[in-house]
LOZANU-77142 format. One record per residue (C-alpha): x, y, z. Coordinates in steps of 0.001 Angstrom, whole numbers, plus 500000, padded with zeros to 6 digits. Layout:
<nodes>
XYZ/...
</nodes>
This chain:
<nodes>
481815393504532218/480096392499528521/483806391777527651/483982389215529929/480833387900529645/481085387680525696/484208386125525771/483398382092526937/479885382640524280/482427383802521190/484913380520521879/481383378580522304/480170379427519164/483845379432517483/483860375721518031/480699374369518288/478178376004515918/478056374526512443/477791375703508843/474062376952508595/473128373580506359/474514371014508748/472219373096511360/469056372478508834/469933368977508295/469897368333512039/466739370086512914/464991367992510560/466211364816512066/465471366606515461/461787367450514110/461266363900512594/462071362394515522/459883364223517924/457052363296515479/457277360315515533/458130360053519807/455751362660520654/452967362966518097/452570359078517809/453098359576513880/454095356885511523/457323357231510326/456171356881506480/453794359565507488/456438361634508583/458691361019505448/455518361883503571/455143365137505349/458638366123504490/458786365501500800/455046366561500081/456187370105501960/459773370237500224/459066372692497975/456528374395499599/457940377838499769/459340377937496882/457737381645496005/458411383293499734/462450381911499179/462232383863495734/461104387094497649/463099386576500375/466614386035497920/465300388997495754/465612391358499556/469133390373499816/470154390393496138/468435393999495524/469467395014498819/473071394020497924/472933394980494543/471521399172496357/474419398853498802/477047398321495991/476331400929493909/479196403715493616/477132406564495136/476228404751498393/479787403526498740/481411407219498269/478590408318501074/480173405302503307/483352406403502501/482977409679503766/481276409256506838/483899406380507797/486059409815508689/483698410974511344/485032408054513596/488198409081515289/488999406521517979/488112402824518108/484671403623520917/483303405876518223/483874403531515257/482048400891517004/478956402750517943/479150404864514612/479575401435512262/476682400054515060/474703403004514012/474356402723510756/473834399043510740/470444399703512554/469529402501510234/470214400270507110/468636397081508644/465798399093509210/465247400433505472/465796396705504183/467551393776506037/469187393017502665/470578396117502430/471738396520505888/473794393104506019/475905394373502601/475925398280504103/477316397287507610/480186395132505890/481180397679503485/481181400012506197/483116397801508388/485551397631505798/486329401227505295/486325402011509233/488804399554509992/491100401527506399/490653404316508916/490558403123512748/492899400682514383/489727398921515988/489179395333516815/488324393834513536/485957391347515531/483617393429517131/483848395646514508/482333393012512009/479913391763515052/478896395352515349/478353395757511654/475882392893511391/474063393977514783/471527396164513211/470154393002511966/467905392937515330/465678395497513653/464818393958510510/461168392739511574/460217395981512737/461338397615509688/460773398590506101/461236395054505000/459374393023507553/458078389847506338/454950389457508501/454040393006508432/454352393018504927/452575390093504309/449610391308506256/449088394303504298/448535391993501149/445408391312499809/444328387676499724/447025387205502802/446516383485504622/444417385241507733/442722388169505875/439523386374507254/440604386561510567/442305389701510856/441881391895507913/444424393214505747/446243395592508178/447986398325507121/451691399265508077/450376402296509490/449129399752512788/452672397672512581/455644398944510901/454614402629511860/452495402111514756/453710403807518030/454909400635519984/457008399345517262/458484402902516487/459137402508520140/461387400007519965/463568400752517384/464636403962518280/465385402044521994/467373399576520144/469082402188518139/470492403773521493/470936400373523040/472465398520520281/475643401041520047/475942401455523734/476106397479524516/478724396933521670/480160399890522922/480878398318526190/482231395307524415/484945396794522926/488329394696524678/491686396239525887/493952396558523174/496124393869524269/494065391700523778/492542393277520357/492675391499517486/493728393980514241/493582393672510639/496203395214508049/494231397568506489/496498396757503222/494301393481503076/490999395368502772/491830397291499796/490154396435496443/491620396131493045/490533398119490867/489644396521487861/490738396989484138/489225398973481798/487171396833479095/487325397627475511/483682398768474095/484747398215469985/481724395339469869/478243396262469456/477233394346472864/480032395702474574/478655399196473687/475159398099474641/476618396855477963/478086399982478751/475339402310477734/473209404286480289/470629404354477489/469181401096478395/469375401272482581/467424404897482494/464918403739480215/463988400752482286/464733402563485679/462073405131484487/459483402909483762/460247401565487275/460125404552489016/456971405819487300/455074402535488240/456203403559491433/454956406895491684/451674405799490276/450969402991492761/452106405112495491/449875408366494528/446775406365494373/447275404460497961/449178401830497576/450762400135500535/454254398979501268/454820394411500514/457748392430500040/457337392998496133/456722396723496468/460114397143498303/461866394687495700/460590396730493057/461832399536494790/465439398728495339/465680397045492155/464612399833490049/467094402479492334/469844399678491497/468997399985487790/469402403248487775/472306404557490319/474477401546488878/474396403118485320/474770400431482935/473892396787482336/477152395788483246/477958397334486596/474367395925487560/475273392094486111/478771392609488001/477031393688491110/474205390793490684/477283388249490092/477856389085493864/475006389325495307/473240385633494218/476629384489496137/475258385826499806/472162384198498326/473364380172498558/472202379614501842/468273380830501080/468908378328497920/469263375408499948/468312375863503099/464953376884502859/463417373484501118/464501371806504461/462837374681506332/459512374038504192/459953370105505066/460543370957508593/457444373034508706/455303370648507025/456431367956509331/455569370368512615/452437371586511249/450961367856509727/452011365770512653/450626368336515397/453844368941517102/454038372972516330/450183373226517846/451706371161520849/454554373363521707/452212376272521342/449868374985523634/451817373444525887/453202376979526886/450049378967526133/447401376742527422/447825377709531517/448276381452529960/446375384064531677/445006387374529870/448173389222531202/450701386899530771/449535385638527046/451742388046525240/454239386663526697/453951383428526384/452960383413522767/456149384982522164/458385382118523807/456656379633521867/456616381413518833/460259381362519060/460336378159519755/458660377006516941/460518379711514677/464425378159515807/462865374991513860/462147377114510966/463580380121511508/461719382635508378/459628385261510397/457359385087507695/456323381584508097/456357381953511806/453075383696511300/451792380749508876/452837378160511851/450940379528514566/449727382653513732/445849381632513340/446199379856516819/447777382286518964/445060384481517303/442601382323517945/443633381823521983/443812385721522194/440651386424521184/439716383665524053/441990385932526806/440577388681525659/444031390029524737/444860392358521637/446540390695518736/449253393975518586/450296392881522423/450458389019521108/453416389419519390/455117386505517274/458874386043517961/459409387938515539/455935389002513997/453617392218514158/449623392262515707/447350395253515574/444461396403517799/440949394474517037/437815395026518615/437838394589522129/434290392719522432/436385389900522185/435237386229523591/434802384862527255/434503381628527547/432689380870531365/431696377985532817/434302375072531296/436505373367534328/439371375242531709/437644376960529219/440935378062527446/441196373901526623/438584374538524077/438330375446520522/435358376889518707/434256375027515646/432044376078512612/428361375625513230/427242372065512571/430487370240513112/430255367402515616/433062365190516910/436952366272517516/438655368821515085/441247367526513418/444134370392512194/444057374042513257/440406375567513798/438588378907512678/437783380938515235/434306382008515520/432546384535513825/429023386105513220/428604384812509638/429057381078511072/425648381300513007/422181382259512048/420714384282514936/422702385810517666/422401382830520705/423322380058518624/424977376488520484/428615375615518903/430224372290519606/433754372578520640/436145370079521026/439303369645522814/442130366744522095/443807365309525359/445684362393524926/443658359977523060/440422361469524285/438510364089523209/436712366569525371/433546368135524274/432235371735525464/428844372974524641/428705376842523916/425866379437523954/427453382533522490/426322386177522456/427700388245519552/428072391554519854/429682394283517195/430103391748514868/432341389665517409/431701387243520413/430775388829523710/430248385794525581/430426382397525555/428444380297528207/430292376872528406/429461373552529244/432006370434529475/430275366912528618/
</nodes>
C-alpha cells in the first residue's frame, strides 16, 4: 500500500523540486512579496529588511556547518567504518537491510544529525556491497533517521536553551536537557519513531521487478597510494604525536567541564566530536583529508543560510511571521493551543527552515499566548522545538470581548506596541494589584484593554480585563 502511495510523491518531487538555492531564492521573493501585499510595507523597507538581516546568523551557520563537518569528519574515521562494515553482514535479505540501514540512521541522527546523514550513507553503501536491495529506498531509508535530530543529542533549540545568556532566559530560564532532550515525552517519541521509522520503510520496499539495483562494483573505493614521508612536514603530517597531544587536551577539558556540571550546547557537542575526530583519525593528514570532504556537504549552509537570515528579518520586521502566528493561534483554545502553535510554527519555519531560529521567530510569542491559555510551554511545542513545564499559576485574562486579542505591556507604556511584547512579570509592577495597559493591533486600529492583575508565586494569577 506505501508502495503505491509513494510512488506518484517520488516522480513529484523527481521533477518538480529544485536545487535547495533556487528554493531559497524563491522564498525570499515569496516573503518580499507578502510584505509588501499583506503587511502594507514599503518596498525600500522591505529591501532594507533583507540586507540589514543578511548576515545576521552568521555565528549559528558556523555552529550549525561545524555539526555536519565534525559529524562527518566522526563518521569517516577508520574505526567507525570497520564497525559499519561488520554489521552490514547481519542483513541477509533486502526487508532486513532496509529496516537494519533504517535503524541505525535513527540511532546516529539521534547522537548528532551531522553524524547520522554521513553514517546512514556509508552504511547504505556497504549494505547494498552485500544485499541486492533497491538502491532507492535504500538511500531514502538511510537518510530517514534524520526525523529525530531535534529530539536528540544535537538539537538546536534544546541546546540553545540550556545556554546561559540564551535570547528568552528572562522568560523561561535556562532549562536544562534533563526537561527536553531527556525528559519523558521526548524519550517517548523517539523510541516510537525508532520502531515506526523501520517498519514504514519496511513496507515500502517494491517488487523486484520493478526494483531499481546498483552494481555493487560502482560502490567500491580506491584505495589510495601510499605517500612518501622523506620531508620534515610530511613526517609531521603523518605523526600521531601531534593528534594525541591535542586530542588530550580536548578530552581533558571535557572531563573537567563535565565533572563539575556542565550541560550539553551546540559547542559542547562540537567540541566533542571534534576532539574524538582528532584522535580516532590518527594524524593531521587523515583528519585534513577527511575535513577536505566534509566542508563539501557543507556548501549549502554556506549560501543558503544568508538568504534564510534575510528572509527572517523580512518576516520578523514587517510583522508577517507574528501574523501567521496569530492568525492560527488567536481563536486557539487552552486544549487545542499545542496544536496550533505547532502548525504555525511550521509554517513560519518552511520560510526559514533552521529549528534553531524557529524558536527566535516566534518562540517569545507562542510563549507569551501560552501563558495566556494557561497551557505548559513543554505541550507548546515548536515545529520542531522543545518546551518544559513552568509554573502552573499561569495568567487568565477575564472579562475582554476576546481576551486572547490582547498583549500585556510593561508598566507605564501607553498607546499600541509596536514589535513583539514581554510578557508580564512580578518585577514590572510595584505592589501586587497593579493596572497594565494592553494593546491590541487590528487593522489600522488599535484596541486598548485595561488589566488589574493578581500575582501569585511570582507569576500572574489573574487578570481582570477591560476593553475601551
Amino acid at each position: 500500500m506505501l508502495n503505491v502511495i509513494s510512488r506518484p510523491m517520488v516522480r513529484i518531487m523527481d521533477r518538480y523540486l529544485p536545487d535547495p538555492f533556487v528554493f531559497v531564492v524563491v522564498l525570499t521573493i515569496v516573503a518580499a512579496f507578502a510584505a509588501l501585499i499583506f503587511e502594507g510595507t514599503a518596498p525600500l523597507e522591505v529591501v532594507g529588511m533583507w540586507g540589514d538581516g543578511f548576515w545576521s546568523l552568521l555565528s549559528f551557520s558556523m555552529q550549525m556547518l561545524l555539526v555536519l563537518v565534525t559529524g562527518y569528519m566522526m563518521a569517516s574515521t577508520p574505526l567507525v567504518r570497520r564497525g559499519l562494515a561488520a554489521l552490514a553482514g547481519v542483513a541477509k535479505s533486502p526487508a532486513g537491510a532496509i529496516v537494519l540501514v533504517s535503524v541505525v540512521s535513527v540511532m546516529a541522527s539521534w547522537i548528532n544529525w551531522g553524524f547520522g546523514l554521513v553514517v546512514g550513507a556509508l552504511f547504505a553503501k556497504e549494505i547494498a556491497r552485500i544485499v541486492r536491495v533497491d538502491y532507492r529506498l535504500l538511500v531514502a531509508s538511510a537518510y530517514s533517521g534524520f526525523i529525530v535530530w531535534h529530539g536528540g543529542l544535537a538539537g538546536s533549540i534544546p541546546l540553545s536553551i540550556a545556554t546561559e545568556g540564551h535570547p528568552f532566559v528572562d522568560q523561561i530560564g535556562v532549562i536544562s536537557t534533563s526537561e527536553t532532550i531527556f525528559s519523558f515525552y521526548n524519550l517517548a517519541i523517539v523510541a516510537a519513531l525508532f520502531i515506526a521509522v523501520p517498519l514504514i520503510n519496511r513496507a515500502m520496499l517494491p517488487k523486484e521487478e520493478e526494483s531499481v539495483f546498483i552494481d555493487p562494483a560502482l560502490l567500491e573505493e580506491s584505495e589510495d597510494g601510499k605517500t612518501t614521508t622523506e620531508s620534515p612536514a610530511d613526517k609531521i603530517e603523518t605523526s600521531p604525536v601531534l593528534s594525541i597531544f591535542i586530542g588530550a587536551m580536548g578530552a581533558a577539558w571535557l572531563l573537567q567541564y563535565f565533572l563539575t556540571g556542565g550541560g550539553l550546547s551546540l559547542d559542547v557537542i562540537n567540541f566533542l566530536f571534534l576532539t574524538l575526530a582528532i584522535l580516532l583519525h590518527g594524524t593531521p593528514r587523515n583528519l585534513l583529508k577527511s575535513l577536505s570532504e566534509a566542508v563539501k556537504g557543507g556548501a549549502g549552509i554556506v549560501i543558503q543560510f544568508p538568504f534564510y537570515a534575510g528572509i527572517m528579518a523580512i518576516m520578523v520586521q514587517s510583522g508577517l511571521a507574528a501574523s501567521i502566528s496569530e492568525g492560527l493561534t488567536g481563536f486557539a483554545t487552552a486544549a487545542s493551543l499545542p496544536f496550533w502553535t505547532f502548525l504555525s510554527a511550521g509554517i513560519v519555519n518552511f520560510f526559514v527552515p533552521s529549528g534553531g531560529r524557529s524558536v527566535g521567530r516566534s518562540g517569545a510569542r507562542h510563549h507569551a499566548r501560552g501563558r495566556g491559555a494557561r497551557v505548559e510551554p513543554g505541550q507548546g511545542r515548536d515545529g520542531g522545538g522543545l518546551g518544559r513545564r513552568v509554573d502552573q499559576h499561569g495568567p487568565t485574562l477575564l472579562g475582554a470581548s476576546d481576551p486572547r486579542h490582547c498583549r500585556p505591556a510593561r508598566q507605564g507604556h501607553h498607546g499600541v506596541l509596536h514589535g513583539p511584547p514581554d510578557p508580564v512579570r512580578r518585577d514590572h509592577c510595584d505592589r501586587p494589584d497593579v493596572p497594565l495597559i494592553i494593546a491590541k493591533k487590528s487593522g489600522s486600529a488599535a484596541r486598548c484593554c485595561r488589566a488589574t492583575c493578581t500575582f501569585g508565586n511570582n507569576s500572574l494569577s489573574k487578570c481582570s480585563v477591560t476593553v475601551s
